[in-house]
C-alpha positions in Angstrom: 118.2 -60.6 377.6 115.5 -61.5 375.3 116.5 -61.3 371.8 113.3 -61.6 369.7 112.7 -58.9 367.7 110.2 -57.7 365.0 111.4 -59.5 362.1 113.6 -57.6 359.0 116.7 -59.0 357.2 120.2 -59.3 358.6 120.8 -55.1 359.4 123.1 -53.6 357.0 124.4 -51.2 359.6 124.3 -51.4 363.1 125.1 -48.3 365.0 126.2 -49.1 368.7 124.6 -46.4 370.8 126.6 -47.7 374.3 125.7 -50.7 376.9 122.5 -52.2 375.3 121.9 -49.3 373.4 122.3 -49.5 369.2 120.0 -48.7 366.3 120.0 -50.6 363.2 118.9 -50.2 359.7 117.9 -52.6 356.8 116.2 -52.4 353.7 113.5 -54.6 351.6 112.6 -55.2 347.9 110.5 -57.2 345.8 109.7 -56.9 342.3 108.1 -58.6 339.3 106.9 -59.3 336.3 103.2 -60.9 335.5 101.4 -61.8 332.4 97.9 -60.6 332.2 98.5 -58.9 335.6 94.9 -58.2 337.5 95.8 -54.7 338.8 96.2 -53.4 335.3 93.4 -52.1 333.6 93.1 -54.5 330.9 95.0 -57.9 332.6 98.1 -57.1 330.2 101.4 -57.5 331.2 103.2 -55.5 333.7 106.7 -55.2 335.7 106.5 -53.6 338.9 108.0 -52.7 342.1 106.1 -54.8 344.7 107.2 -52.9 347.6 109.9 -51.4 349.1 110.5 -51.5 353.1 112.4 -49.4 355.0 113.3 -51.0 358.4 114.5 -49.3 361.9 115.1 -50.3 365.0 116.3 -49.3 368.5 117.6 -50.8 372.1 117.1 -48.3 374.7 117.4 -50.3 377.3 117.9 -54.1 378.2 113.8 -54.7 378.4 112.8 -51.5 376.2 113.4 -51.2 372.4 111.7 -49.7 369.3 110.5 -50.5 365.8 109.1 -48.3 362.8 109.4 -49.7 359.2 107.8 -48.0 356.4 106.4 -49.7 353.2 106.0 -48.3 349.9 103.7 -49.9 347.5 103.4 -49.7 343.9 100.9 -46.5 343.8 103.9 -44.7 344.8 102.7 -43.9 349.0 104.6 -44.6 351.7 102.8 -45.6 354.8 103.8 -47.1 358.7 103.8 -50.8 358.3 105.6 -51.5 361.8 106.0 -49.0 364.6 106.1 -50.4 368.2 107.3 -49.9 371.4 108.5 -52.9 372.8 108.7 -53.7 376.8 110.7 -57.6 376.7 111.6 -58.5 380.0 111.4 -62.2 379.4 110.7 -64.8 376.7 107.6 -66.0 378.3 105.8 -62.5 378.8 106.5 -59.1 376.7 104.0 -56.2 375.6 104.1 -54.6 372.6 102.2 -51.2 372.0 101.9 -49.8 368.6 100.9 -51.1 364.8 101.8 -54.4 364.5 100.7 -58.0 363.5 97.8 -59.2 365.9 97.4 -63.1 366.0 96.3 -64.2 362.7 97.3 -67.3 360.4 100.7 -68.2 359.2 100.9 -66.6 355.8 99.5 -63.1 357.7 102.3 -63.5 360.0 104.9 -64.7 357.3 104.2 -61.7 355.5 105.5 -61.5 351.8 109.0 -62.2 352.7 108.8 -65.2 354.2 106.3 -67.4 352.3 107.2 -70.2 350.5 105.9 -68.8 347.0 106.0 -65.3 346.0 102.1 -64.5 345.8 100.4 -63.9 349.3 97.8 -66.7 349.4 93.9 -65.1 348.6 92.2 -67.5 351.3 94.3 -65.7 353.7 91.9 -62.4 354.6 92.3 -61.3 358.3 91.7 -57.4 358.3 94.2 -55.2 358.4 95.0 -51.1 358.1 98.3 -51.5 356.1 99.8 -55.3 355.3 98.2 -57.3 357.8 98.9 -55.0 360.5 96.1 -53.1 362.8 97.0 -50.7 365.5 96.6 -51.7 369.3 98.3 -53.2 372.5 99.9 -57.4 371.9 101.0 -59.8 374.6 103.2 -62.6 373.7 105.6 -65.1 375.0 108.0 -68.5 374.5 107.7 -71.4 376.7 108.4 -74.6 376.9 112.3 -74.4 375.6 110.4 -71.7 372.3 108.0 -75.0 371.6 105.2 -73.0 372.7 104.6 -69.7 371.4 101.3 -67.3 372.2 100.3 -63.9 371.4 97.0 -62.1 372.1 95.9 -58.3 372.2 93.6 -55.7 371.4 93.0 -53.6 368.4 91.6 -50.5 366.8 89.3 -53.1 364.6 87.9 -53.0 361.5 85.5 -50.6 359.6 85.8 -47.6 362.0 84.6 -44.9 359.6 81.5 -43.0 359.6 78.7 -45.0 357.9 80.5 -48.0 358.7 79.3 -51.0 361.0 81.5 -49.8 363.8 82.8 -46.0 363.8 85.7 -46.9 366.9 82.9 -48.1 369.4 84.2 -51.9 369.3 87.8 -52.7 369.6 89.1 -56.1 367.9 90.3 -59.0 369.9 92.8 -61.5 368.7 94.8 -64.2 369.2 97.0 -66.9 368.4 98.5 -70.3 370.1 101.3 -72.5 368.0 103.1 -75.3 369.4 106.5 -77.2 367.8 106.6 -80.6 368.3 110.4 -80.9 366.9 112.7 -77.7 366.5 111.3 -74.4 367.2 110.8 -72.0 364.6 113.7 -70.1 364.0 111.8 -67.2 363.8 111.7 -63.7 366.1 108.8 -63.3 368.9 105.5 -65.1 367.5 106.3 -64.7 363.6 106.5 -67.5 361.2 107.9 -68.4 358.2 106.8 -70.9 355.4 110.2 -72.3 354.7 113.5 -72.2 356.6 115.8 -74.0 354.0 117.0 -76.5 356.5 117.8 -74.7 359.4 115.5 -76.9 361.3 113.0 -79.9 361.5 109.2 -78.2 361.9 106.3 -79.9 362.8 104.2 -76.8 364.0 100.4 -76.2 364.6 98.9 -72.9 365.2 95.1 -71.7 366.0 94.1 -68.3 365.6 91.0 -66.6 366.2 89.2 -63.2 365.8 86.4 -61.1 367.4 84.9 -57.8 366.7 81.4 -56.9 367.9 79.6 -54.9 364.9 83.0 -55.6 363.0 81.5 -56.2 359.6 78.7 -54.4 357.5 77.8 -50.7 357.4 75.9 -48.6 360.4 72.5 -49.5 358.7 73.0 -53.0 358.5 76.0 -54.5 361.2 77.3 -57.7 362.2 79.5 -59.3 364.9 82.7 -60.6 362.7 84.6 -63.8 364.2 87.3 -65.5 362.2 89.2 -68.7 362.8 91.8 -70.9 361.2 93.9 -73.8 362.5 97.1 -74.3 359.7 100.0 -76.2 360.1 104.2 -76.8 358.8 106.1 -79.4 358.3 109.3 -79.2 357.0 112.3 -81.8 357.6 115.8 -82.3 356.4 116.3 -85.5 354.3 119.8 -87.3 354.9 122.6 -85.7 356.8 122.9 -82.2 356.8 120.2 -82.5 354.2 122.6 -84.1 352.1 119.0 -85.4 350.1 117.6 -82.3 350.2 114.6 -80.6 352.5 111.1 -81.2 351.8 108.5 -78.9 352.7 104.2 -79.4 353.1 101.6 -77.0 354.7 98.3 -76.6 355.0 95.4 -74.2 356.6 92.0 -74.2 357.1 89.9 -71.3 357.8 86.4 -70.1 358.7 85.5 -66.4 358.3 81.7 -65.8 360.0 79.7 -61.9 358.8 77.1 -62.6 361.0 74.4 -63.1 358.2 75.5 -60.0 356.2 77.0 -58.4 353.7 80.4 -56.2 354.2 81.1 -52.8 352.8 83.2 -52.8 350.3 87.0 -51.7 350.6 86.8 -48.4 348.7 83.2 -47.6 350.7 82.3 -43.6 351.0 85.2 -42.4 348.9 88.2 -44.2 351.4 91.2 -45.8 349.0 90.8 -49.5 348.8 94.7 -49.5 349.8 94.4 -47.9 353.2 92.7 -48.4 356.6 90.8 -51.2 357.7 87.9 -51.1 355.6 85.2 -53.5 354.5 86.0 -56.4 351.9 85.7 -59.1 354.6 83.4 -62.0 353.1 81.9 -64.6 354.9 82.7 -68.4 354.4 85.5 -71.3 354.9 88.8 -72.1 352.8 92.1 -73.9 352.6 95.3 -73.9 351.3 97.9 -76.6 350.5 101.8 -76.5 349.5 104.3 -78.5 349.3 107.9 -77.5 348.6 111.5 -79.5 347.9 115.0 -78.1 348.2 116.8 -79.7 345.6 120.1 -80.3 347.6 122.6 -79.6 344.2 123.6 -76.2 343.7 122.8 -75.0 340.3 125.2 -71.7 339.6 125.3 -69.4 342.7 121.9 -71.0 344.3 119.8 -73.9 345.0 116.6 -74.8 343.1 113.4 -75.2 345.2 110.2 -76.4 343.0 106.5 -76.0 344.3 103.1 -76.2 343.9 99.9 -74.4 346.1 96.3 -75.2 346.0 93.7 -72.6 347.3 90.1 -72.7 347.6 87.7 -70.0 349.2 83.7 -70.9 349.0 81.4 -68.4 350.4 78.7 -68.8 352.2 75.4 -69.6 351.2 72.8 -67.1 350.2 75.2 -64.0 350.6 77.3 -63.7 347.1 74.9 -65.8 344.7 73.3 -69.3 344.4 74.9 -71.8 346.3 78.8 -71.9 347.6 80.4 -70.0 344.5 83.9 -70.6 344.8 87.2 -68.9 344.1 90.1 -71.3 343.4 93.9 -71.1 342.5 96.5 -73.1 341.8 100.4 -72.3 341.5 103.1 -74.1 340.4 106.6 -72.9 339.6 110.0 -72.5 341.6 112.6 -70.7 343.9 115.9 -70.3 342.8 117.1 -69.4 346.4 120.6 -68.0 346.5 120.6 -66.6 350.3 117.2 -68.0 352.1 114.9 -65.5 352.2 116.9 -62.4 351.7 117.7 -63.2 348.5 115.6 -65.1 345.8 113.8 -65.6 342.7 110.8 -67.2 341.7 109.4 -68.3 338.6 105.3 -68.6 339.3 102.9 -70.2 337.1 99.0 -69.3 338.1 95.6 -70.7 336.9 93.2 -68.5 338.3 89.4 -69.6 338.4 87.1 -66.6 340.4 83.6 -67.2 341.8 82.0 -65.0 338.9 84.0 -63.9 335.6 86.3 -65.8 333.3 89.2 -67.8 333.9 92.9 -66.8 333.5 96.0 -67.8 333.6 99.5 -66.2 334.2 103.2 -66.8 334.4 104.8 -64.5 337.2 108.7 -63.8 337.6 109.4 -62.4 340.9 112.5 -61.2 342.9 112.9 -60.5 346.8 116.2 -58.8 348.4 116.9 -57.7 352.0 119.4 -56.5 353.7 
């Protein structure tokens, strides 16, 4: 039987239905605390519920199970993030119908749980109608022993409204190819993580690519959007057992192409910035780097991780002012990780340097728990 599954925390209860038939139920939460938080009217401080995730799932049958998790964000709504009907009948081909995560870059696919920092990375801006996730038809699969993982499909796109550059007539095709040169990723289907904490030695490199014809832009003025990145993890155990620790670096490069235009923007003809896939996509190339170390000692009930990010995004040419304006950030803070990814703090700080407007800086305290 294959056992990948859309990704939530260990299942705090597990109901068993009868021979391959059970439904389980978890729970997700993240919360924090920011210093001259952006989302507030005038950049003061602000705590915060992050989000708070519901997950389901079912086995039906030996090839056929189900997932819908709901997501509630910090304006209070509560939306589908995950609900898919999953056909598995081996590791090396299964379909997936439903919302989902189409082929995208590691920190999409990560999702906020399982970066390495606490702040989703701003260079990372594949489309999405609720976290990353667009609604439509993937197929993925493991070979080689799980060192090769793939998933592709096809999706209800981006900027489907009236008025917009594509009103449903042009579906979104995406895509994604990774390969582990040591351990595979302990990680369900074609989902990634940014850190495992040891579990294994990484060396992973992933492309990804999107395609949407008259995918960016309003029905006046359109353009055909096609975004790439390539990014890559590396993450090894030092000593035995890590008995020196685990040391962590990754990096990603991306190109993100308008066609020669400008995009609507998210809250375009009265829709909520928040929901559906709509507009904000800008044209240009960025990167990101990290680098991470486990510090092997336990300190109280966890272990101390220290880290620092670099991001850069500069737009293209002629489209958002003179020149390549540039958007940059820099991180540097820690995990205190007391049960991997299910349970952990981080301490965050952020300089913050936008294309237009002043400069700012932050200190973030954030807190993740699943279950």
């Amino acid at each position: 039987m294959n056992a990948a599954t859309p990704r939530a925390a260990r299942a705090a209860m597990t109901i068993d239905l009868g021979p391959q038939q059970s439904f389980t139920l978890g729970v997700g939460v993240r919360g924090q605390y920011m210093t001259q938080d952006p989302s507030t009217p005038d950049n003061s401080s602000a705590a915060a519920a992050s989000d708070l995730r519901i997950y389901m799932g079912a086995q039906f049958h030996r090839y056929v199970k189900a997932t819908l998790n709901l997501e509630r964000i910090r304006d209070g709504n509560w939306d589908v993030l995950d609900g898919i009907l999953q056909i598995e009948p081996t590791r090396a081909f299964n379909i997936w119908l439903g919302r989902m995560l189409p082929g995208s870059d590691r920190s999409n696919l990560d999702g906020p749980y399982f970066l390495s920092t606490y702040a989703f990375p701003i260079v990372s801006q594949y489309p999405g109608m609720w976290s990353g996730r667009d609604d439509g038809v993937s197929v993925w699969g493991r070979l080689a022993a799980d060192h090769f993982r793939y998933v592709s499909g096809i999706y209800r796109g981006h900027n489907w409204i009236p008025d917009g550059s594509d009103n449903g007539d042009h579906p979104l095709f995406a895509g994604r190819v990774e390969y582990n040169v040591l351990d595979p990723e302990p990680s369900p289907a074609y989902y990634t993580a940014s850190t495992y904490y040891g579990r294994a030695d990484i060396l992973a490199i992933g492309l990804a690519g999107q395609y949407q014809v008259d995918g960016v832009g309003s029905a006046q003025r359109k353009g055909d959007y096609k975004a790439w990145n390539v990014d890559g993890l590396f993450e090894k155990r030092i000593g035995r057992n890590a008995s020196a620790g685990v040391y962590t670096l990754e990096g990603a490069y991306y190109q993100y192409h308008t066609d020669g235009v400008t995009d609507i923007p998210p809250g375009y003809n009265g829709r909520s910035a928040d929901y559906g896939n709509i507009g904000g996509i800008s044209s240009g190339t960025a990167f990101l780097a990290s680098t991470a170390y486990l510090i092997p000692y336990r300190l109280g009930w966890g272990r101390m991780q220290p880290l620092v990010r670099y991001q850069e995004f500069r737009y293209a040419r002629g489209l958002y002012g003179q020149g390549h304006p540039k958007t940059r950030q820099f991180d540097a803070g820690a995990n205190y990780v007391l049960d991997g990814h299910n349970l952990r703090f981080t301490f965050d700080y952020v300089h913050y340097t936008p294309a237009q407007g002043q400069k700012a800086d932050a200190f973030l305290l954030g807190m993740q728990f699943q279950y």
